[in-house]
N, C-alpha and C positions, 0 to 999 in steps of 0.2 A: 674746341667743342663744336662750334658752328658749321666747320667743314665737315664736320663728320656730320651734322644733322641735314647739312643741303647733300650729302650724297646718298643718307639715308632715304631721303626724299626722292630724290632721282629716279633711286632701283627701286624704289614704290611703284612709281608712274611707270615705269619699264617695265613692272610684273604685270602678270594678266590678273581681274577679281580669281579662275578659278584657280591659278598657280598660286596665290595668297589665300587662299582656302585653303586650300591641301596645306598649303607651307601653317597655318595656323591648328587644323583639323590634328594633325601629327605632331605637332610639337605640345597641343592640348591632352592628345591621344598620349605620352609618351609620359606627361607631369600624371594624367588620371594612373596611367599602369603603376607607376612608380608609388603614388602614393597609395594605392590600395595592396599592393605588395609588401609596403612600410605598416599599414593596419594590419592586415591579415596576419604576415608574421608575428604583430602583438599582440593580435587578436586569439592566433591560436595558439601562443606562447602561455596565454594564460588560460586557454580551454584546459592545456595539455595539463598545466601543475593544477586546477581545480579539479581534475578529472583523476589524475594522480593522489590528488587529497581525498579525495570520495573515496576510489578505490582503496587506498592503503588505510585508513580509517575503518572500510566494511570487513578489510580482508582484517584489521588487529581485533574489530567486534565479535568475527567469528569462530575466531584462533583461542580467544578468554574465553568462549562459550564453550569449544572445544573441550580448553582445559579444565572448566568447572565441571562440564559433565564429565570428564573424565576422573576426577577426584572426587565428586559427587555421586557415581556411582561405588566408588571403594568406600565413603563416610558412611550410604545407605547400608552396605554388608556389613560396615561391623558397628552400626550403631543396633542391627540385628542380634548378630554376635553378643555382644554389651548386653543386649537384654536376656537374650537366652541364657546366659552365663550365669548372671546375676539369680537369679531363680532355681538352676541347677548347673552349680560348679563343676560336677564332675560329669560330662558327657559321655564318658565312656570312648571305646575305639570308633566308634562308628561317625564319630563325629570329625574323622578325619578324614572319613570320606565326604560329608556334607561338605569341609573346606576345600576339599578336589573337588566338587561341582560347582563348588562358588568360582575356583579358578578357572573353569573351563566355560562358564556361563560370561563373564566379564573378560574381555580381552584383552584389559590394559593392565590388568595381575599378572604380576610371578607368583608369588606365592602369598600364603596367608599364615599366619601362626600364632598358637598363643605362647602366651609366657609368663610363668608362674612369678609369685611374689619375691622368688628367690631372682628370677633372673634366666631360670631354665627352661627351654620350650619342651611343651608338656604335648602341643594336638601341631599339624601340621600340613598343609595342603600336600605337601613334599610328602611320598611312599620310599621307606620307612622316616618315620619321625628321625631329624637329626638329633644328635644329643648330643647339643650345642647350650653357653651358655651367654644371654646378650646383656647380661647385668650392666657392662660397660658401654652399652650405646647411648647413645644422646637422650633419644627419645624417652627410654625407657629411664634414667635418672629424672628427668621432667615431671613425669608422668608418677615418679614414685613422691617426688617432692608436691606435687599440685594435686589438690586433690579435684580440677576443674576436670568436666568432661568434653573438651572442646576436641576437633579432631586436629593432631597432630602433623603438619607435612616437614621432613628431616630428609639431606641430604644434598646432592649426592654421597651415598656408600656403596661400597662393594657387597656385597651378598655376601653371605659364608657358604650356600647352598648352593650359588651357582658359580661365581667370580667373577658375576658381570655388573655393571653402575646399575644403581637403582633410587629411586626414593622413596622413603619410607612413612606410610600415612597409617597412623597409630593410634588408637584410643586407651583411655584407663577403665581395667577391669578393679569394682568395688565389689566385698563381700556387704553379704543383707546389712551387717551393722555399719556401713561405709570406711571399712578400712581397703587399705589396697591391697589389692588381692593379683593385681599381676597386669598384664598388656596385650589387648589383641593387635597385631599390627600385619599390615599388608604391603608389598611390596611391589612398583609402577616403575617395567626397565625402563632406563633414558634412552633406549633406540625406539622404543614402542610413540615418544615423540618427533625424533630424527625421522624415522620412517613415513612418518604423518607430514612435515613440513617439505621435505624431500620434494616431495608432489607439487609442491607449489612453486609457479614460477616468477622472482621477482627479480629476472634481469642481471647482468655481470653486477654484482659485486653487490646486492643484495641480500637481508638476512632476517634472521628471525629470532628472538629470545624470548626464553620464559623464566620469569626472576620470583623471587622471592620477596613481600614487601618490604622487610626489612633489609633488603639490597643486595642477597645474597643471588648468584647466576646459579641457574639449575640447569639449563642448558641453554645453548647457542647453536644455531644452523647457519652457515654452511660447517662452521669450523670446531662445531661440537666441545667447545671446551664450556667447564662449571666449577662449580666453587668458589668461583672468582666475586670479591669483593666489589659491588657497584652503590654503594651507598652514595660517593662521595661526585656523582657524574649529577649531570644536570639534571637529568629525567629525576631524580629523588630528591636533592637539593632545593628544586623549585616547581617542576613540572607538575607532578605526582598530590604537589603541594597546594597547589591550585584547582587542582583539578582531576577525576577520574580517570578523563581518558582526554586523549588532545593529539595535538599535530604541530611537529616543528622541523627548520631545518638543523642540522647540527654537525659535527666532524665526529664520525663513528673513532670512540676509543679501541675499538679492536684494528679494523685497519687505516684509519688515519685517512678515511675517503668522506667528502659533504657529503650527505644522506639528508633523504629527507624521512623523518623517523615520523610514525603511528601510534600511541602507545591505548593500552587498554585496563582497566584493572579491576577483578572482578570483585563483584560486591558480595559474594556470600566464604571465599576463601584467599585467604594471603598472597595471589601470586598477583602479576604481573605482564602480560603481553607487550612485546613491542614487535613493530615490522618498519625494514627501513629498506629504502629504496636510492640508489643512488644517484643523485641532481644530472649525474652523465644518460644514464640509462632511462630517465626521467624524461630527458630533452632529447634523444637520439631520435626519436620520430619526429619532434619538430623538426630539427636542424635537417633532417632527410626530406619533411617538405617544403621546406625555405627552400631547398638547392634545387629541386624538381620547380618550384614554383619561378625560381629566378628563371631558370632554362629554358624553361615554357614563354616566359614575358620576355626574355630576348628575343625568342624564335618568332615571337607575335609581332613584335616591334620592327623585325629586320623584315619582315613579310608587308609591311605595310607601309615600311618605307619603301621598298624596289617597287609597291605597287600606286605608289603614290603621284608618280610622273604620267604614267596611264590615266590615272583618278582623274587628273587636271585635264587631259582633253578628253575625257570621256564627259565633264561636268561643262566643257566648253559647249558641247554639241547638244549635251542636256540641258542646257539652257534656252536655245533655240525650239528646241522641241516642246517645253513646257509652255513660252510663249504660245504657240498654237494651240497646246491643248487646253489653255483658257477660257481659249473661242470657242470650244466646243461647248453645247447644251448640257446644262448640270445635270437635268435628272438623267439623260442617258448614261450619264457617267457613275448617276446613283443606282438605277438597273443592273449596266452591265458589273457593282462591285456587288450586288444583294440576291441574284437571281435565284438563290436558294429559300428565302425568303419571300413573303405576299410583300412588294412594297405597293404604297399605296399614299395619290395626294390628293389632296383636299383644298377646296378653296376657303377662305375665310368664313363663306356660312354652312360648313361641314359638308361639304355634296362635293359627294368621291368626283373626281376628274379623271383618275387614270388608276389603273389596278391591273399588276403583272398577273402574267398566265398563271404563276404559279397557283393564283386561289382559287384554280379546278380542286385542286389535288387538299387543299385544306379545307376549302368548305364545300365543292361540289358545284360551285356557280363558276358561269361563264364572265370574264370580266365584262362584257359588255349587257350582263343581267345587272352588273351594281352601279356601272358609270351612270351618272348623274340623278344617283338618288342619295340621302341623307344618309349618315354613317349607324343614326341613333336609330334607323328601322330593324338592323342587324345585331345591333348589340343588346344582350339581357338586361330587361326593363332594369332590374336591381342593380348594373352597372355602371346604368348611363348616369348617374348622378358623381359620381367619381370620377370618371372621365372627362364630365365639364368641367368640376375643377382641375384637372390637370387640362385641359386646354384655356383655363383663365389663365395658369400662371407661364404659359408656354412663352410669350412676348419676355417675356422677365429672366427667362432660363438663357444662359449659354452656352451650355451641351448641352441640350434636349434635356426630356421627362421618360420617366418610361412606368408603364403601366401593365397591369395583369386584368384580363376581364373575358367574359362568355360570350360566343357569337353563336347563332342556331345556323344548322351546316340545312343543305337543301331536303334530307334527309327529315328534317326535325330535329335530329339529337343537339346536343351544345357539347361546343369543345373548348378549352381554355386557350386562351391565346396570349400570348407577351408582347408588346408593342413600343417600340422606343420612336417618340416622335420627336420631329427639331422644327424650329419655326424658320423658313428660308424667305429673304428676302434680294434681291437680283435683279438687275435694270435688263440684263441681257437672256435670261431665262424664265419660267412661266408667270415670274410675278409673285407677290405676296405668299404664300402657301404653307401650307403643313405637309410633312413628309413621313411617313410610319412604314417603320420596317414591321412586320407582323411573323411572330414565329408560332408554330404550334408546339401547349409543354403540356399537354391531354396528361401526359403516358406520365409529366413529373408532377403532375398536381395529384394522378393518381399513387404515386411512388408514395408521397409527401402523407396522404393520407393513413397510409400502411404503416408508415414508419410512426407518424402518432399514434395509431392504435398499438404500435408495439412496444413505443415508450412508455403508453398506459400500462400495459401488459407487465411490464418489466416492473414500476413501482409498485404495482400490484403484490407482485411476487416477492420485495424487497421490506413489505411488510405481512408478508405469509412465511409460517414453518412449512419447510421443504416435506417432513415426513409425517406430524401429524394434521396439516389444511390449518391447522391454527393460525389464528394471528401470533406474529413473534413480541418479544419484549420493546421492540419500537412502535408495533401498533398499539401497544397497553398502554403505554407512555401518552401517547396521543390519545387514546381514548381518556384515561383518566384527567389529562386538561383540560379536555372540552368537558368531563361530566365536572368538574371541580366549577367551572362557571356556570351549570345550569341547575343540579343536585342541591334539594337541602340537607340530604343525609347521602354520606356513601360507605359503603362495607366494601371490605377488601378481605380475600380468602387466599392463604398462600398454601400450597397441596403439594403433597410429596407422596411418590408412590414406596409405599413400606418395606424394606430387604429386597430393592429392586435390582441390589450386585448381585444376590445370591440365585436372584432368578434369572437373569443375562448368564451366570456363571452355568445354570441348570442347561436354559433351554437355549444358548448361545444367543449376540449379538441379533441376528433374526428374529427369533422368539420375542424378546424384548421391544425391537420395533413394534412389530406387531400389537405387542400390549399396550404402547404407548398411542398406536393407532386407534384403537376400543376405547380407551380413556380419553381421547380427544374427541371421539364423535359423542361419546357420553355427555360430557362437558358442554356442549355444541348446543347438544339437545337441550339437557335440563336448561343453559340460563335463557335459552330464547323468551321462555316462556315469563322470567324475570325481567327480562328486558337489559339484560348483563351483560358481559362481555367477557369470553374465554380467553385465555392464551396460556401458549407454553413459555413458560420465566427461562428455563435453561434444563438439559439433563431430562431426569424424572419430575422435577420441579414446575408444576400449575399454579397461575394463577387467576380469579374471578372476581369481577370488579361487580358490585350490586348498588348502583344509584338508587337515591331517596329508599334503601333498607336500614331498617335501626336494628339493634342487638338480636332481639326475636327472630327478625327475618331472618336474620345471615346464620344465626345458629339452627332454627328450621331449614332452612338451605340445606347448610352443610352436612346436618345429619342424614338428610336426605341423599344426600350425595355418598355421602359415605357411605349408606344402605346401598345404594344403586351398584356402587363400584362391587362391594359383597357379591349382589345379586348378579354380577355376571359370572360367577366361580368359574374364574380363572387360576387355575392352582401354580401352588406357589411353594414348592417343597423347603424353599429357604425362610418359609413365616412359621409362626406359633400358631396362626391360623387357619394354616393350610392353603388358606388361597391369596390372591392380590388385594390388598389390602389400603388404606391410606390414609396419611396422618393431616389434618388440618387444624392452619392455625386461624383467625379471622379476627379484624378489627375493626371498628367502626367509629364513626365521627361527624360533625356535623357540621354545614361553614361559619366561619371560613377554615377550609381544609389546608392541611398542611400534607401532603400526597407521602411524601419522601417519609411522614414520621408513620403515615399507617402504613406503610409498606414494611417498613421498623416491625414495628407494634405484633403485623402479623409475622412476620417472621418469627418474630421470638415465640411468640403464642405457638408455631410452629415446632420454633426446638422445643416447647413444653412438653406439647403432645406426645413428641417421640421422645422424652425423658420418663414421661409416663407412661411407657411398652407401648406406645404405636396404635393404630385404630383407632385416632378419637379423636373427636375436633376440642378445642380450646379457644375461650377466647380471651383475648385481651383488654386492659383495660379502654376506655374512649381514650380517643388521641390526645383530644385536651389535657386530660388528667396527665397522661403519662410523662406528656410534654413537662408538667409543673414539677412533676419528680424525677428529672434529669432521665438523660440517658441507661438504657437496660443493655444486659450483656446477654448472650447469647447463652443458656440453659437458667438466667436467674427466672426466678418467679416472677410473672407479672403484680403489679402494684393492685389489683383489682380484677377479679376474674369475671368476664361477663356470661360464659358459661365452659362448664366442662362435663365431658361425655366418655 
């Protein structure tokens, strides 16, 4: 061991400092590659799989979203169906044209059909009705047995109409006295899902299923098979079990590949989403930039070794050099690195000593107009007090202070300036001093400005409705906080404009704007004069907050209001009154307020109004009261009515 430490010694003393620099620099350079190539790759080993988890999770959220509007559109037709039915059994022929519109209005339809209590279809999307009998389907025995109206999803089957896979989404038709009376059922080909996932691409040996909760497969992509029992797999066993939707790795029971699966399950009908991804196709782009990234850190490595013998006497001759340029005058060196910049030094009692040319061009003055005058003659009075303390604590600082303040240019005008000072202290240069680089940011101070008044501008807006200048439902909120701690009484008025579908439907989406515009300046107007506060709540929906108003006042209000909205006859061909109309509910109370319950209070007071044909204000009982007698629902009667009109 000892010879090898006196030979290690040896080729020390025989190396040069800069050839054991380099010999160190590179071998340090070689551990730094090494280990950041060893993070990176885990680093992005797991960007790759949480980025893979996001994505296959959004893509399984939006695939059950899919499916529910896809099945939720066939429940809304024939939960129509159902009702129309029920009220008049016998449609007549023409109502198998309405099922041909229904099929050509909804995409994910084959066909629709009813079928009578025997079992026979009677109406049919399908030209001419088949005269086919489904007594023996699944659905349809379910359906005769239960007498639930939930919507039914069965299959895969074969059609009898067409011969192609379908699944069957079915409801029970009841006669008036609730017996059964037969099935409307509709039929969703299983390509019309294929054709949808097709489009998506989730890599070699990725895939897509839509199950049935009860475990049954209704399809599969890529490899399109169904029927197939999945109850007994993990995703039902435990997954499903725990949880709605989630993320796991697993071994796909179809091809026998790790996957990393997605699953989803929707909450208003029985199925099931999954997407799986596989751990190969998963990791193909890391492992593609591990091998680009090794390539690259070899090529760096080998480059810096061949240049590494050069390095050593190039750092031999650089060392000689630097000794010299030690001896060189610091501020020169500070000059010639700042000349873009006013540099500028000071003696200990602030009196400029030397000021580059450049502070022509920023302030207009010749340097040798500022040499040997005080710095604080230049700077704006309101500054100078900030400035001295950053030059009390400049002694104390080891990278400099830096500072923002106003100098008056020869002009008069003032312009902002930035200035980073260091305190220098040097036996061989000018002595003690302060050294300030000085930049002009005129143009960023006034940027800075602009962009605050536009952040103003922007919250502004973020508590304004876009179409009628209203405050929106986050400035209510606010407002009604602040009056809840200064009010001893507040009324609150919730306003709905009367059969405002039927006039949108009259006078189009436009139209409607428009009316919603004239009720919001109306609105504007009247409460100024109360001292109130408008806003649109949502939709057709207003509402008016009246601090320190008790009962009288908000029902004088409201009636007023009420007249006002009359009085602009705006016609209304979808009212009983010909014109625009509107219902008001209003509550009042006194503190300590409880905001959330008159907000309550008027609402319901609201649905009273429009239970009692519309045009009228209502009010509700005080909030205290209502509070003592529980919770109200929405059309009951208030406990107490403080007026009705």
């Amino acid at each position: 061991m000892f010879p090898r430490l006196a030979l290690l010694r040896s080729w020390i003393g025989r190396v040069s400092t800069a050839t054991l620099v380099v010999t160190l620099f590179v071998t340090a350079l070689g551990a730094c590659v090494l280990g950041l190539m060893v993070w990176k790759g885990y680093d992005s080993r797991r960007i790759a799989l949480a980025q893979n988890e996001t994505e296959t999770r959004n893509l399984a959220q939006s695939l059950a979203e899919h499916a529910t509007h896809t099945f939720q559109g066939a429940d809304v037709a024939l939960e129509g169906i159902v009702s129309s039915l029920k009220w008049r059994p016998d449609p007549g022929e023409s109502f198998n044209r309405r099922l041909r519109a229904l099929v050509d209005n909804l995409p994910q339809l084959s066909d629709v059909a009813i079928v009578d209590a025997a079992g026979d279809v009677t109406h049919a999307s399908v030209m001419p009705v088949p005269q086919i009998n489904n007594a023996d389907r699944s659905y349809f025995g379910y359906h005769r047995d239960h007498p639930d109206q939930k919507l039914l999803i069965t299959g895969p089957l074969q059609s009898r109409t067409s011969g192609v896979s379908v699944f069957a989404v079915s409801r029970r038709l009841d006669t008036k006295d609730g017996r059964f009376a037969g099935v409307v059922v509709a039929t969703i080909a299983s390509n019309y899902f294929g054709d949808f996932y097709k489009t998506i691409d989730l890599g070699p040996g990725g895939s897509i299923a839509l199950l049935h909760n009860d475990g049954r497969l209704l399809i599969q992509w890529p490899s399109l098979q169904s029927g197939r029992d999945m109850s007994d797999s993990a995703l039902f066993r435990t997954a499903l079990r725990q949880s709605s939707d989630g993320f796991y790795l697993t071994v796909s029971p179809f091809d026998g590949l790790a996957k990393y699966l997605a699953y989803r399950e929707s909450s208003r009908y029985p199925l099931v989403v999954t997407v799986a991804r596989t751990k190969d196709s998963v990791l193909a782009g890391w492992r593609e930039a591990v091998r680009s990234d090794t390539t690259v850190a070899t090529a760096m490595l080998a480059c810096v070794v061949l240049l590494a013998a050069g390095l050593a006497a190039q750092l031999r001759r650089r060392q000689e050099v630097q000794n010299l340029l030690r001896e060189r005058d610091a501020h020169y060196r500070l000059i010639d690195a700042n000349m873009g910049d006013v540099i500028v030094l000071t003696d200990m009692r602030g009196i400029m000593r030397f000021v580059s040319m450049s502070v022509e061009a920023v302030l207009g003055l010749k340097p040798e107009q500022l040499i040997g005058r005080s710095w604080t003659e230049m700077v704006h009075v309101d500054d100078v007090p900030a400035l001295q303390a950053v030059a009390a604590r400049l002694r104390k600082s080891q990278t400099g202070l830096c500072a923002e303040f106003r100098m008056r240019r020869a002009e008069g005008d003032l312009v902002w300036l930035e200035a980073n000072f260091a305190y220098t202290c040097s036996d061989d240069g000018p002595g003690n001093c302060v050294v300030g680089t000085l930049r002009d940011v005129t143009q960023r101070k006034l940027m800075e400005q602009e962009v605050k008044a536009l952040n103003a501008r922007l919250a502004e807006l973020a508590r304004t409705d876009g179409l009628t200048g209203l405050p929106n439902r986050r400035s209510l909120d606010g407002f009604i906080g602040r009056a809840i701690g200064s009010a001893a009484s507040l009324a609150v008025l919730m306003i709905d404009v009367d059969d405002f579908k039927g006039f949108n439907d009259h006078f189009g989406h436009q139209g409607g704007d428009d009316a919603l515009r004239q009720l919001g300046n109306l609105f504007s107007n009247l409460v100024t004069g109360m001292h109130g506060f408008a806003a649109r709540y949502g939709g057709e929906e207003f509402t008016i907050v009246l601090p320190d108003a008790d009962a009288d006042a908000a029902k004088n209000f409201a009636e007023s209001l009420r007249g006002a909205v009359r009085a602009l006859a705006v016609r209304n061909p979808a009212s009983a009154q010909g014109c625009l109309t509107v219902s008001i509910g209003f509550a009042c109370g006194t503190a300590p307020f409880d905001s959330a319950l008159l907000l309550r209070d008027a609402d319901i007071a609201l649905y009273e109004a429009k239970r009692r044909g519309r045009d009228r204000c209502i009010g509700a009982a005080p909030a205290a009261f209502v509070a003592d007698a529980g919770p109200l629902q929405p059309g009951q009667e208030p406990a107490s009515t403080a007026s009705a009109s």
